[in-house]
N, CA, C and O of each residue as an XYZ file, in Angstrom:
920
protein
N       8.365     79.685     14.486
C       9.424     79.319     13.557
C       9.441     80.259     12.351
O      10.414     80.910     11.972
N       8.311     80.238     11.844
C       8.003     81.272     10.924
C       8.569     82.853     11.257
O       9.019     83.747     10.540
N       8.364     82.751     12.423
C       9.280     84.585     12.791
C      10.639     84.423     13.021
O      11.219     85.429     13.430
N      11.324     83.368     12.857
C      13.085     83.659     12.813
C      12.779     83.436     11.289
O      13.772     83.868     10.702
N      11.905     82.982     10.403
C      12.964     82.972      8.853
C      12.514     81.511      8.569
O      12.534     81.244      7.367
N      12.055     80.355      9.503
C      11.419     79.303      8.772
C      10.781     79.095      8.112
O       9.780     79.809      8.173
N      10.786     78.227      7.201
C       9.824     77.881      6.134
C       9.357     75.710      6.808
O      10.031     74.680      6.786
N       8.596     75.879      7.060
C       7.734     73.888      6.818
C       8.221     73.361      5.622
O       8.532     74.093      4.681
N       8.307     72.199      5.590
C       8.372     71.417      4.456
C       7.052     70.622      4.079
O       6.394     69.791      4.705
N       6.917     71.166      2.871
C       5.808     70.171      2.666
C       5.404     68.909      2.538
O       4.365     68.251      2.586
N       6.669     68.758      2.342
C       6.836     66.653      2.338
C       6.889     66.467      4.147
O       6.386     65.427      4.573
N       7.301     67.151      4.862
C       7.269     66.801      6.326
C       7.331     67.798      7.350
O       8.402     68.135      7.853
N       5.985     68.389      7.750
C       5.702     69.769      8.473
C       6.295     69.654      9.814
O       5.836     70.384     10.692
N       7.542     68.591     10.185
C       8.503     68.620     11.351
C       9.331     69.450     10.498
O       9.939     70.450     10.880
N       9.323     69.108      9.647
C      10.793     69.814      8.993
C      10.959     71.137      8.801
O      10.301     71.534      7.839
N      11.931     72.436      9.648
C      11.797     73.314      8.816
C      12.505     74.019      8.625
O      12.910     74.344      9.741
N      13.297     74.865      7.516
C      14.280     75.386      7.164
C      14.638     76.550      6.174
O      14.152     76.492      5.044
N      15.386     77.518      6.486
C      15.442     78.545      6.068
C      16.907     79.331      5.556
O      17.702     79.426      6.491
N      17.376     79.870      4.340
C      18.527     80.372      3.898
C      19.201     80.881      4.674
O      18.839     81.722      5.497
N      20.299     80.438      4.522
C      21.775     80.712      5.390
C      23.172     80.857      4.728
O      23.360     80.316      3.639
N      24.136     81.545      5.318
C      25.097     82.052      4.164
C      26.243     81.376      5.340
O      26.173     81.602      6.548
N      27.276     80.521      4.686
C      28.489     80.051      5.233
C      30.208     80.845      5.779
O      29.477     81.464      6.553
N      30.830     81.067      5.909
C      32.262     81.465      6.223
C      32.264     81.718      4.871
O      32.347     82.939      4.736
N      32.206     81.090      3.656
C      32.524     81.537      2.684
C      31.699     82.168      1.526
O      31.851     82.149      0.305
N      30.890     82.662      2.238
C      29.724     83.602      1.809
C      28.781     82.273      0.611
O      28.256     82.523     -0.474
N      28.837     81.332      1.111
C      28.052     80.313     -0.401
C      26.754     80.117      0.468
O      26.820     79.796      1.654
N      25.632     80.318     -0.163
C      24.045     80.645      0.450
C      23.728     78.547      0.573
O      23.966     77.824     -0.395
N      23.316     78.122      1.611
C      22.793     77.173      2.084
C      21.594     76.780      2.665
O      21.113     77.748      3.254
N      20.779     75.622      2.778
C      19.456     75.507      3.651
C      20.034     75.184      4.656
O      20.637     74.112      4.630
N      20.047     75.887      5.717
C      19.807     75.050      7.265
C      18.699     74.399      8.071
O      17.641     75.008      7.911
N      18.608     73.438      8.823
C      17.466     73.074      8.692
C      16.882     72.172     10.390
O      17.504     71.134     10.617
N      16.066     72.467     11.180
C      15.563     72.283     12.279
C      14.576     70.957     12.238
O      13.622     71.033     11.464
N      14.697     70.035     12.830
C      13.899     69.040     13.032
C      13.426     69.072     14.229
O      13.979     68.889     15.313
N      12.019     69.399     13.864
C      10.767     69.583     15.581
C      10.237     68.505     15.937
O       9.689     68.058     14.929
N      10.031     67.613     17.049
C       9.448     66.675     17.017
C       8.582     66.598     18.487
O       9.367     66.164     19.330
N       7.415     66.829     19.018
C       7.268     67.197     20.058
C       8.402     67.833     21.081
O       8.743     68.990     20.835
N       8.882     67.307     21.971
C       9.909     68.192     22.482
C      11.353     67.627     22.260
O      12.201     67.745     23.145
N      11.541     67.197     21.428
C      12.974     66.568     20.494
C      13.087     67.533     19.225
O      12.283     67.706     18.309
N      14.682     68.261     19.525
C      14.467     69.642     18.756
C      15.803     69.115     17.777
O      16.735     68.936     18.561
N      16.261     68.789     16.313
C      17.725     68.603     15.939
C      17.793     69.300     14.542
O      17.087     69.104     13.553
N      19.201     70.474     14.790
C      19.811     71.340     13.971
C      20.436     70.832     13.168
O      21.253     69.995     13.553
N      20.310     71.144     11.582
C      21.525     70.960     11.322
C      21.567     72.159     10.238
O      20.717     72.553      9.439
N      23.096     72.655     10.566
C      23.660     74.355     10.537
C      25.056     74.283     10.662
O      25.621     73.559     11.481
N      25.922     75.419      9.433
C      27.309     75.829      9.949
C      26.943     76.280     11.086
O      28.107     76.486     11.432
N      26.073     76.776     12.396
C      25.923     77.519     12.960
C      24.858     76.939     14.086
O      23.984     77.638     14.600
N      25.128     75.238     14.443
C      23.700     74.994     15.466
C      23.461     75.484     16.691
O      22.452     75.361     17.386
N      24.638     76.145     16.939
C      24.264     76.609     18.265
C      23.941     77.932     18.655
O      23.635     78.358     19.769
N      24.073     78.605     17.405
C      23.267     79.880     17.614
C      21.825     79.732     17.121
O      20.873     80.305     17.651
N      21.720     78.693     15.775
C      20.091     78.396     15.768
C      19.360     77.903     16.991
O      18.339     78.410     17.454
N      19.846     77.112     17.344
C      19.150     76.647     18.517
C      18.847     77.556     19.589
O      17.797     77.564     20.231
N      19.997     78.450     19.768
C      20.068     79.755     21.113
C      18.492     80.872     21.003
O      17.837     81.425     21.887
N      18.321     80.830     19.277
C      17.215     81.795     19.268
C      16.453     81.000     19.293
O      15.449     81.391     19.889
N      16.340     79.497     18.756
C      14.636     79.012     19.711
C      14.047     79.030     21.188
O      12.956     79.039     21.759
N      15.722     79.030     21.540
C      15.747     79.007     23.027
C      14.878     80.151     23.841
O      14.255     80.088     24.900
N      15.068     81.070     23.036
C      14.407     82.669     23.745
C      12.882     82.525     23.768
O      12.221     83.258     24.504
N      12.251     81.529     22.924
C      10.645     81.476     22.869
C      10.413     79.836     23.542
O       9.357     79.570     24.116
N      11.546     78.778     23.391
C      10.982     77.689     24.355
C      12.286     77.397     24.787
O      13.095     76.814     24.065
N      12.547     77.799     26.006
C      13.388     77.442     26.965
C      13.626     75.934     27.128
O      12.787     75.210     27.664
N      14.905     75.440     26.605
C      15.513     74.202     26.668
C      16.023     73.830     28.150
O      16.187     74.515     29.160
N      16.180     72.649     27.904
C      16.636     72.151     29.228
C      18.466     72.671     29.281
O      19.261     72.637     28.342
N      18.765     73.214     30.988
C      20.542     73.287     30.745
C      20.887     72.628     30.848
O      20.609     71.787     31.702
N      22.286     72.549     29.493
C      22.924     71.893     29.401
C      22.385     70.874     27.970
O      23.204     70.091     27.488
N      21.208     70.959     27.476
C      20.948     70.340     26.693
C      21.567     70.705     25.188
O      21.910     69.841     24.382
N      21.624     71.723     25.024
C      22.283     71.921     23.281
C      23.476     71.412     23.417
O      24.225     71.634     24.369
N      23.761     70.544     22.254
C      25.311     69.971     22.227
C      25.108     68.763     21.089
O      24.014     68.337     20.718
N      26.248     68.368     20.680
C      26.581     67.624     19.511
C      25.087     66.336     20.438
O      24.733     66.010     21.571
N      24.756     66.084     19.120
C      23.444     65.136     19.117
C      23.936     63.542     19.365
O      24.558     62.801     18.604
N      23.488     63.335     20.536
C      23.555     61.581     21.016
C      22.667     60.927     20.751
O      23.012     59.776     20.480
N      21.611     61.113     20.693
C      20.069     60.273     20.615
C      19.001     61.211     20.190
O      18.676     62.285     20.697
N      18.541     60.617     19.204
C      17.122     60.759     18.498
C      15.917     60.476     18.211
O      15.768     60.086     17.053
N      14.839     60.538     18.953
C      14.134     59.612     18.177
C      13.288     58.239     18.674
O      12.194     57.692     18.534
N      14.662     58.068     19.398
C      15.104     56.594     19.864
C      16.357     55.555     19.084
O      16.673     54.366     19.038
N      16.806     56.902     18.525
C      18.161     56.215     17.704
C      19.343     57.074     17.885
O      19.230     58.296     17.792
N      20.501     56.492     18.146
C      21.487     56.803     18.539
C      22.452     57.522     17.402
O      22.760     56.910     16.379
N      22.854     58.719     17.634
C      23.456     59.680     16.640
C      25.250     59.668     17.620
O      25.594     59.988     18.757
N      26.065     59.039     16.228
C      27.290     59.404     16.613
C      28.071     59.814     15.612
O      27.598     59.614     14.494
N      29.125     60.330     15.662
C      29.734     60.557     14.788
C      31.237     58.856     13.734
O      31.842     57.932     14.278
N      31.201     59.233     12.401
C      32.371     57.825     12.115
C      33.203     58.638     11.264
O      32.941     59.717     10.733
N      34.020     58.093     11.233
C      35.538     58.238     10.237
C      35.283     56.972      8.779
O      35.380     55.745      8.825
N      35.007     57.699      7.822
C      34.830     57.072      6.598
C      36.689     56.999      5.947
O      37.595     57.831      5.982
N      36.591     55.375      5.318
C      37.612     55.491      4.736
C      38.344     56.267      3.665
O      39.311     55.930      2.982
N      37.723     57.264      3.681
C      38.322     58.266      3.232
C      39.180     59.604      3.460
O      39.955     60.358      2.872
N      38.468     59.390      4.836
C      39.142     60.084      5.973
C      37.622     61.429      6.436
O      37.796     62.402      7.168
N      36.574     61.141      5.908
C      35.409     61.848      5.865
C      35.344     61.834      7.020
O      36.016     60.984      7.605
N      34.408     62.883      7.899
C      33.846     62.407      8.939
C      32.193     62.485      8.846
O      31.590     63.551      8.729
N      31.677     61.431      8.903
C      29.603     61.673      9.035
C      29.154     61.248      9.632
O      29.670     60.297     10.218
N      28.141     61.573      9.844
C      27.168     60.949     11.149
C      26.391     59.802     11.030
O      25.780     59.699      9.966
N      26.240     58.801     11.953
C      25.254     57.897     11.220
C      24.460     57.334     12.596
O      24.751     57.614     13.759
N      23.489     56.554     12.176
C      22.328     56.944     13.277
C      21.802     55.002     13.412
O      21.225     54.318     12.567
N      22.163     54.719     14.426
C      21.981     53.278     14.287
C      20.631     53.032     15.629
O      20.555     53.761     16.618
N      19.873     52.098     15.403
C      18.886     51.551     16.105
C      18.607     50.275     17.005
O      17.629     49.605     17.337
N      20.037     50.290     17.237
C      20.600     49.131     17.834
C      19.544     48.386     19.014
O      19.023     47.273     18.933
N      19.411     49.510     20.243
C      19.318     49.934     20.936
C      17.414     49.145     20.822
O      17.031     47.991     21.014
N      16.871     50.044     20.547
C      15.565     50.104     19.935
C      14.870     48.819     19.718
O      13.903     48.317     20.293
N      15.934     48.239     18.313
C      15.864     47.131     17.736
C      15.358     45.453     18.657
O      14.447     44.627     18.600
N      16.866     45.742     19.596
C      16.653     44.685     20.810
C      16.053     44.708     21.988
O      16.191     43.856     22.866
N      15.445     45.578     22.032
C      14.069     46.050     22.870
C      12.879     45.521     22.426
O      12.036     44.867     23.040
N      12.923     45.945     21.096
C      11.509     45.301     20.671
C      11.458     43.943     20.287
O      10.443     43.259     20.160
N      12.589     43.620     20.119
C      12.756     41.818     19.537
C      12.132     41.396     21.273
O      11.092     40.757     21.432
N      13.043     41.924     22.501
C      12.529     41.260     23.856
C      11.445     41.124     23.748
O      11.197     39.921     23.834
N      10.557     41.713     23.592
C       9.275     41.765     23.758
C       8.373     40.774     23.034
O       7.213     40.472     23.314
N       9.235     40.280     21.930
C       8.293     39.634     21.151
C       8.703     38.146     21.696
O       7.965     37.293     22.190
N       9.721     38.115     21.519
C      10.346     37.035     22.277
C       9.630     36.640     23.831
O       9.296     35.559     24.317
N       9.580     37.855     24.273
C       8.902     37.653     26.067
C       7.490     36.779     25.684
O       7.193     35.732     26.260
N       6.475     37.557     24.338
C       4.939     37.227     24.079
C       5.355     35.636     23.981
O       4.806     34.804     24.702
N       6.458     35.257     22.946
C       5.674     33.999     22.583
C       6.196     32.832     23.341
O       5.636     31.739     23.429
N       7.840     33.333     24.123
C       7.635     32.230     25.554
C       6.786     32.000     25.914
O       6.929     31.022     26.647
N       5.310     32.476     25.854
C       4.136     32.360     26.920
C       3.552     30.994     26.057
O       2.964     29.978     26.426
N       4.020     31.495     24.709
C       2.867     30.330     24.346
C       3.635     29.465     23.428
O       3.377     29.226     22.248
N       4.994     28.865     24.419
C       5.889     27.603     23.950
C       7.022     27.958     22.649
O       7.870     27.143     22.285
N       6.857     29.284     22.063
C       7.186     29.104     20.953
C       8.593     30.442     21.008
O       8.850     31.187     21.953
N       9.126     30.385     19.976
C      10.884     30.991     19.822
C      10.365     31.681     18.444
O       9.398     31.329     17.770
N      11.600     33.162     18.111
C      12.256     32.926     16.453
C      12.633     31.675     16.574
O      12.904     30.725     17.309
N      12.453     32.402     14.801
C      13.836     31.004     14.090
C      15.245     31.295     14.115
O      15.662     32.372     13.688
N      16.014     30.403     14.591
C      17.665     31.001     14.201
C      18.249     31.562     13.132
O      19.276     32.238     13.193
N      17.512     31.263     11.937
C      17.791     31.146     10.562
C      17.705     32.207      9.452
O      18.216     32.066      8.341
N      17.055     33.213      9.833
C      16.550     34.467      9.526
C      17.937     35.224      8.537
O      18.680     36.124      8.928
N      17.959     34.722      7.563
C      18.746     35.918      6.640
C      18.348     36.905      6.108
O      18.852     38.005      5.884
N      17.549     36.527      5.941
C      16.815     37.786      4.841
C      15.189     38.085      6.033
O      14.735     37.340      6.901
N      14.678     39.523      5.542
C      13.628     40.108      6.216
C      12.220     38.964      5.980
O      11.358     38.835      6.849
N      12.206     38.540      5.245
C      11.154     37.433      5.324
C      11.424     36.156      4.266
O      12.098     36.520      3.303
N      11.057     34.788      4.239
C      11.069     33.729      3.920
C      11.307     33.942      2.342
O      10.982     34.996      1.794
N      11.819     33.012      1.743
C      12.215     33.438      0.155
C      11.178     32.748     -0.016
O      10.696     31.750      0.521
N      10.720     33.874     -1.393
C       9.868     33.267     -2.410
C       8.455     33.746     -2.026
O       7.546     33.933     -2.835
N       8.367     33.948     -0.475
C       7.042     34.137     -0.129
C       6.678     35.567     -0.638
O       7.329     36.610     -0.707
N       4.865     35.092     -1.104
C       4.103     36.281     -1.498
C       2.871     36.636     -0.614
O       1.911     35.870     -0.702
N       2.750     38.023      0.481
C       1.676     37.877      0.595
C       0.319     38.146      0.469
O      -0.410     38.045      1.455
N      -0.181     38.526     -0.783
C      -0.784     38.617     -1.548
C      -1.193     36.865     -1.635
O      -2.345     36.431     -1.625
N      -0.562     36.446     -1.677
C      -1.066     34.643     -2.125
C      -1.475     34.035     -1.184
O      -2.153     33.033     -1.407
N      -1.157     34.497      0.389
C      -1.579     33.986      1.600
C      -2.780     33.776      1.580
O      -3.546     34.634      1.142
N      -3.366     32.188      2.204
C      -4.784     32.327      1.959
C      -4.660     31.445      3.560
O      -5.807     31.170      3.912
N      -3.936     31.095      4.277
C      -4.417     31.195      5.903
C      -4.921     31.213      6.344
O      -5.843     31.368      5.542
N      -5.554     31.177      7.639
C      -6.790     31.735      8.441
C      -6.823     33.128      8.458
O      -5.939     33.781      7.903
N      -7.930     33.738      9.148
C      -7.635     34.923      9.430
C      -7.170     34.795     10.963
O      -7.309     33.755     11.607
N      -6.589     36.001     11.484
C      -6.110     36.277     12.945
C      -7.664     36.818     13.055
O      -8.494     37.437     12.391
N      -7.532     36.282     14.114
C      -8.518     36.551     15.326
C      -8.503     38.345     15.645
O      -7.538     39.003     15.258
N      -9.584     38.962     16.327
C      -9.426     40.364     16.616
C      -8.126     40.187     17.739
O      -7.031     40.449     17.240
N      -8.110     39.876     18.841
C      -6.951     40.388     19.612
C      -4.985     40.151     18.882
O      -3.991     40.809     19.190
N      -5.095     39.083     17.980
C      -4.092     38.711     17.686
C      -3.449     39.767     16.247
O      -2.327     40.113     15.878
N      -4.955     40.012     15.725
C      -4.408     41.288     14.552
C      -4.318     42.446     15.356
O      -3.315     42.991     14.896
N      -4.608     42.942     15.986
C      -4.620     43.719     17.291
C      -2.728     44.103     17.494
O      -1.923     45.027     17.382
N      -2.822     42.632     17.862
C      -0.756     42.576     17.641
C      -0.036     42.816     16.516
O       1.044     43.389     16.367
N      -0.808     42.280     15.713
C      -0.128     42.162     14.134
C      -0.258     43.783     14.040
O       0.659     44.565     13.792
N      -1.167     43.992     14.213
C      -1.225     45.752     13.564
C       0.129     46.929     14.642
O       0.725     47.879     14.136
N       0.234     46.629     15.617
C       0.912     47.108     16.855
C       2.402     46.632     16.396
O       3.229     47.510     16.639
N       2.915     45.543     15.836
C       4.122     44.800     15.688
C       4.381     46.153     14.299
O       5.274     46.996     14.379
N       3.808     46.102     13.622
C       3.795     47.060     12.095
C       3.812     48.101     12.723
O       4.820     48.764     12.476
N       3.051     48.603     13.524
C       3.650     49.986     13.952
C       5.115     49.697     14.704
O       5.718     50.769     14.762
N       5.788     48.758     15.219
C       7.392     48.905     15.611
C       8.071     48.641     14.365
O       9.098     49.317     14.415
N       8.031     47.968     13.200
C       9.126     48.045     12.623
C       8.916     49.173     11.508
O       9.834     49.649     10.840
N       7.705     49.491     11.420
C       7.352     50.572     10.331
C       8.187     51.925     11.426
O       8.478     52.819     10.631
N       8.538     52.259     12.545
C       9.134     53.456     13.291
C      10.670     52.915     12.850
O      11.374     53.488     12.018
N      10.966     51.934     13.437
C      12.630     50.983     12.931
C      12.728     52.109     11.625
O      13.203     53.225     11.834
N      12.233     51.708     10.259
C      12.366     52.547      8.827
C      12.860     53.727      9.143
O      13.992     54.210      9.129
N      11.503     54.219      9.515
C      11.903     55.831     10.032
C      12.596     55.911     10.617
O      12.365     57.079     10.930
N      13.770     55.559     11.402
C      14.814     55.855     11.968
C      16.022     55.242     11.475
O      17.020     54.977     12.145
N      15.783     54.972      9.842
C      17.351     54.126      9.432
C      17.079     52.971      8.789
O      17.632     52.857      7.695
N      16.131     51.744      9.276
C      16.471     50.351      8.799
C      16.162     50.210      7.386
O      15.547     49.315      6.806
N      16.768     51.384      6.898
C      16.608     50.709      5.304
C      16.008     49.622      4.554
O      15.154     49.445      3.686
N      17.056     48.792      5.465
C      17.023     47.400      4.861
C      16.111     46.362      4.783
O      16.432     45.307      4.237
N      14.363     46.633      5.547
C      13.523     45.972      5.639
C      12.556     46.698      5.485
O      11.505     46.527      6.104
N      12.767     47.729      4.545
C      11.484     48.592      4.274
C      11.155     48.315      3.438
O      10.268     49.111      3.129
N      11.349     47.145      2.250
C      10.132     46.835      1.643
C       9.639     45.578      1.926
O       8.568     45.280      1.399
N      10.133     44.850      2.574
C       9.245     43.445      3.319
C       8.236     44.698      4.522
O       7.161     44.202      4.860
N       8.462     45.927      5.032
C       7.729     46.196      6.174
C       6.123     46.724      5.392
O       4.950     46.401      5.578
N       7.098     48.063      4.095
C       5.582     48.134      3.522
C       5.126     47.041      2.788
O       4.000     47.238      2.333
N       5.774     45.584      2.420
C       4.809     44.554      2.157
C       3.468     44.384      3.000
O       2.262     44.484      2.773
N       4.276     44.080      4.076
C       3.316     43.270      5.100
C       2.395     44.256      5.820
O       1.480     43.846      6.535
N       2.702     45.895      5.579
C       1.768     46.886      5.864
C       0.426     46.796      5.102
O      -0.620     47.352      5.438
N       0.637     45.944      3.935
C      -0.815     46.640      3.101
C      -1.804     45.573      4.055
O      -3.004     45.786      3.885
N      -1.540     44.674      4.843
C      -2.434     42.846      5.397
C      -3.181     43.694      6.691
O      -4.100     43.043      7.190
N      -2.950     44.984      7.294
C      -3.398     45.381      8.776
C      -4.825     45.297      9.080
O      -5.365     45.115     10.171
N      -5.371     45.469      7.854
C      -7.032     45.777      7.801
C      -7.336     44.175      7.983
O      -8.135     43.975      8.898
N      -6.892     43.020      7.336
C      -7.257     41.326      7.445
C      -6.283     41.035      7.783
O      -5.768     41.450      6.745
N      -5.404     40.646      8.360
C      -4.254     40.113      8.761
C      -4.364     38.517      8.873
O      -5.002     37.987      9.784
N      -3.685     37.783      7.864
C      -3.924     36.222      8.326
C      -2.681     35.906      9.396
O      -1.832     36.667      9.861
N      -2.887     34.625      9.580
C      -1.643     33.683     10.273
C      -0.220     33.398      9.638
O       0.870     33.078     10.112
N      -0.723     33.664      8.290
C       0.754     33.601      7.965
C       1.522     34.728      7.817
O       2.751     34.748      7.893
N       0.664     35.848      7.566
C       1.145     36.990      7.625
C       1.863     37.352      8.824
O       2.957     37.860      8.575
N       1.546     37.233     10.198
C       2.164     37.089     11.148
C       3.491     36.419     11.617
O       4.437     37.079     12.046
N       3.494     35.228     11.518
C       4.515     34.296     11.042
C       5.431     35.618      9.849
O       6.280     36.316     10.403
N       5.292     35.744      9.001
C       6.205     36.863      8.169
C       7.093     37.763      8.973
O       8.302     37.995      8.958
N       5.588     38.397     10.025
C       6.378     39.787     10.874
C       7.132     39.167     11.753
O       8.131     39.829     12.036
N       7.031     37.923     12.424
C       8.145     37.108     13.183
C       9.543     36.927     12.392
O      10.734     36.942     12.702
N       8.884     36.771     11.363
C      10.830     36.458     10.699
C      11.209     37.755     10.707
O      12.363     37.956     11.085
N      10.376     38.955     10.305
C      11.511     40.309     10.153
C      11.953     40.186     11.883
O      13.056     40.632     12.198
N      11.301     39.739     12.674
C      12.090     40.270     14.039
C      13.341     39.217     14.252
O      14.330     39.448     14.947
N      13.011     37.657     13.287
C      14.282     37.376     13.668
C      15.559     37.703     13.013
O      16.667     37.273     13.333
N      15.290     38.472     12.110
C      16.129     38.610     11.070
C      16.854     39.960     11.925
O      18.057     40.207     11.840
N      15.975     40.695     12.677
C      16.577     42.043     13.394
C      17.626     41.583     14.295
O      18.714     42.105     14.538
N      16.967     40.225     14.870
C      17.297     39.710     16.306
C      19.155     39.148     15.641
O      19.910     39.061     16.609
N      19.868     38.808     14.293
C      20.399     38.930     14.238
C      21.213     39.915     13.521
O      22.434     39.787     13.427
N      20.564     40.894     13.012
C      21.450     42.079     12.572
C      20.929     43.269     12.941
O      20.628     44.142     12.127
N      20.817     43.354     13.964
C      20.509     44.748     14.910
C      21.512     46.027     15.510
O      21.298     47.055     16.152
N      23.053     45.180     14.766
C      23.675     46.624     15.202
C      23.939     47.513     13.711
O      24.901     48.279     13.680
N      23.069     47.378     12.521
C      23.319     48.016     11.273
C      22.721     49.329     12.055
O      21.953     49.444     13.010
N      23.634     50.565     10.960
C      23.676     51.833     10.820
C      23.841     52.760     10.245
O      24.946     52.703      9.705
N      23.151     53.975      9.959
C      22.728     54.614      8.337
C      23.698     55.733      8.801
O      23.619     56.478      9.778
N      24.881     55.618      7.570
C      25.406     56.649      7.764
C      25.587     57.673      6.790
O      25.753     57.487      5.584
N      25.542     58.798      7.406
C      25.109     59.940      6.226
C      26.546     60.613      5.558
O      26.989     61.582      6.175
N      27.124     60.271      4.627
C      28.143     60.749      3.478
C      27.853     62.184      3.302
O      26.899     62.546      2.614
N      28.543     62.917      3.825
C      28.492     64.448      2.832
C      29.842     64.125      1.666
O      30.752     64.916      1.417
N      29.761     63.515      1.403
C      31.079     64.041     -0.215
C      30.186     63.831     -1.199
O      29.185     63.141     -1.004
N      30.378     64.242     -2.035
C      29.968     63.953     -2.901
C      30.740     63.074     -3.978
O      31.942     63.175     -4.223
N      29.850     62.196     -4.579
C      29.812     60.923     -5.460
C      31.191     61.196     -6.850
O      31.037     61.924     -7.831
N      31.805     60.800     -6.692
C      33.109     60.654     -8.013
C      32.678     59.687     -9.602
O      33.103     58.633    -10.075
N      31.993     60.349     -9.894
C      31.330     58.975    -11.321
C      31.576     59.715    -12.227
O      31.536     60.943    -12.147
N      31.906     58.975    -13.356
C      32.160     59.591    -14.677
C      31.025     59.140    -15.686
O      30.218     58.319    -15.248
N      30.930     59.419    -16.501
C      29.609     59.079    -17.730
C      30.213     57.876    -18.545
O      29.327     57.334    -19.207
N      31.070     57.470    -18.654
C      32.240     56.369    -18.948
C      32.304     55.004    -18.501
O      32.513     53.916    -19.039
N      31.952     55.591    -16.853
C      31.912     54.116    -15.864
C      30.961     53.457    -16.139
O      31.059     52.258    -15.881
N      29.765     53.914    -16.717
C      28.640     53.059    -16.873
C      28.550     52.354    -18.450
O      28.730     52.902    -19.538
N      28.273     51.217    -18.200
C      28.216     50.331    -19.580
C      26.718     50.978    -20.530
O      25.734     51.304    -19.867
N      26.694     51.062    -21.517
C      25.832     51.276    -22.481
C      24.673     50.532    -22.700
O      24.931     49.352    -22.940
N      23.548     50.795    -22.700
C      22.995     49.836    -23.094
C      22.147     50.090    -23.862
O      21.619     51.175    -23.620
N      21.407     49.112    -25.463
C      20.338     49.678    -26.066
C      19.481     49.230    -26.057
O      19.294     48.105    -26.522
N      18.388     50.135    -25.374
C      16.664     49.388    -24.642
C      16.101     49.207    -25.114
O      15.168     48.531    -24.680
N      16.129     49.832    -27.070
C      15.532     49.561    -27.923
C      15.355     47.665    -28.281
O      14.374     47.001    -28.615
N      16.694     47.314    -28.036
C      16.584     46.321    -28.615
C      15.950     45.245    -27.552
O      15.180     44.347    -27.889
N      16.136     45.344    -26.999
C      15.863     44.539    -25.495
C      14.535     44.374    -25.095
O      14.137     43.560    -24.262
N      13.696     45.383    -25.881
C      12.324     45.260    -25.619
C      11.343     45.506    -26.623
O      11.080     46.637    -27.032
N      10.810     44.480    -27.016
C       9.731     44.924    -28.741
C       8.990     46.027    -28.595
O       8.941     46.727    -29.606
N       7.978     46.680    -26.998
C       7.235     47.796    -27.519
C       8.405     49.052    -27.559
O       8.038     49.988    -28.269
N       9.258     49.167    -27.154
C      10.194     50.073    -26.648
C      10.355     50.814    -28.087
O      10.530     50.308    -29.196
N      10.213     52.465    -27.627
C      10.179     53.421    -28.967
C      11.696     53.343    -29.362
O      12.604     53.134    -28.558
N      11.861     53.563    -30.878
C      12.748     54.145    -31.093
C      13.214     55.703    -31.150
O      14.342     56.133    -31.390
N      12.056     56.405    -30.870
C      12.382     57.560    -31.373
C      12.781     58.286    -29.283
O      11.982     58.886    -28.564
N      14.252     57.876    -28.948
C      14.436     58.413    -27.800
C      15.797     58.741    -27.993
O      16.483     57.849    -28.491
N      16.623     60.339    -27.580
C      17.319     60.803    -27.577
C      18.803     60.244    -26.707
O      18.602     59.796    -25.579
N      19.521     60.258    -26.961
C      20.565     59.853    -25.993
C      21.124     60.818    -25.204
O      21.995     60.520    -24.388
């Protein structure tokens, strides 16, 4: 990678990307996502980036082409009401795969989700305050295995339960019973909103310095300095 012009990212050594100049001569990052053998461009130009990886690892034919699946998450293109077009990457797919499964475990042993699941876990609950049993080795075993599926879910989009997921990530090392019970509600909560999808906006944001109301923090808070610039 390094001999076409790549550079790694240091926040994520899949990532890697290197200066590129557009139709209208304006200098850009383009940028290659490596993932064992899951390769995704994004470039005024992906199909000639891709053509020169091709010369050192021979792709499958027929494989370069507008991106369907990632990951294990599905890449399509939408029409924003604006008339935008962006891509957005939903885990639909994924999602209700892994709910089966959990669902399959606890038929065995009499038990369902809950129907009720709005939110990623129970209101109010802390678990930090859980004082439960502990899970048994084979059952944290699961608990730790369940956290590795929805902690991948994140990484591929689910926004929306990534901080109930790194909640219930810090419990893997002791995992109680209720903590478990927790990771059941995020699956029922998936089990009913599993066709959400992250879609990526290229426009950029229309805000004025105007739209936002004022506020003075000074007053609002006794240690709060006064001596801060506006």
């Amino acid at each position: 990678m390094k001999h076409l012009g790549y550079e790694s990212c240091l926040a994520d050594p899949d990532l890697w990307m290197r200066l590129a100049v557009n139709n209208d001569g304006v200098e850009y990052y383009e940028y290659m996502l490596l993932y064992v053998d899951d390769c995704l461009c994004v470039s005024e130009y992906p199909r000639e980036a891709l053509a020169q990886i091709d010369k050192y690892f021979p792709m499958k034919p027929g494989s370069i082409g507008p991106p369907k699946i990632y990951l294990g998450a599905k890449v399509n293109k939408v029409k924003l009401p604006n008339g935008v077009e962006a891509y957005a990457v939903s885990t639909s797919q994924y999602v209700q795969e892994a709910v089966k499964n959990v669902e399959k475990l606890l038929a065995k042993e009499g038990k369902s989700l809950i129907k009720t699941a709005n939110a990623p876990l129970t209101s109010d609950y802390r678990p930090e305050c859980d004082a439960s049993p502990e899970l048994a080795p084979e059952e944290a075993t699961y608990y730790q295995s369940l956290i590795g599926v929805v902690r991948w879910m994140v990484e591929m989009g689910r926004i929306d339960i990534a901080t109930e997921v790194s909640m219930m990530s810090s419990f893997v090392a002791m995992p109680r019973e209720g903590h478990l019970q927790q990771v059941y509600h995020i699956f029922a909560y998936l089990k009913k909103h599993h066709n959400a999808r992250l879609v990526f906006d290229p426009s950029y944001p229309d805000l004025e310095e105007n739209d936002f109301e004022r506020k003075d923090w000074t007053s609002m808070y006794d240690d709060a300095s006064e001596d801060v610039q506006s």
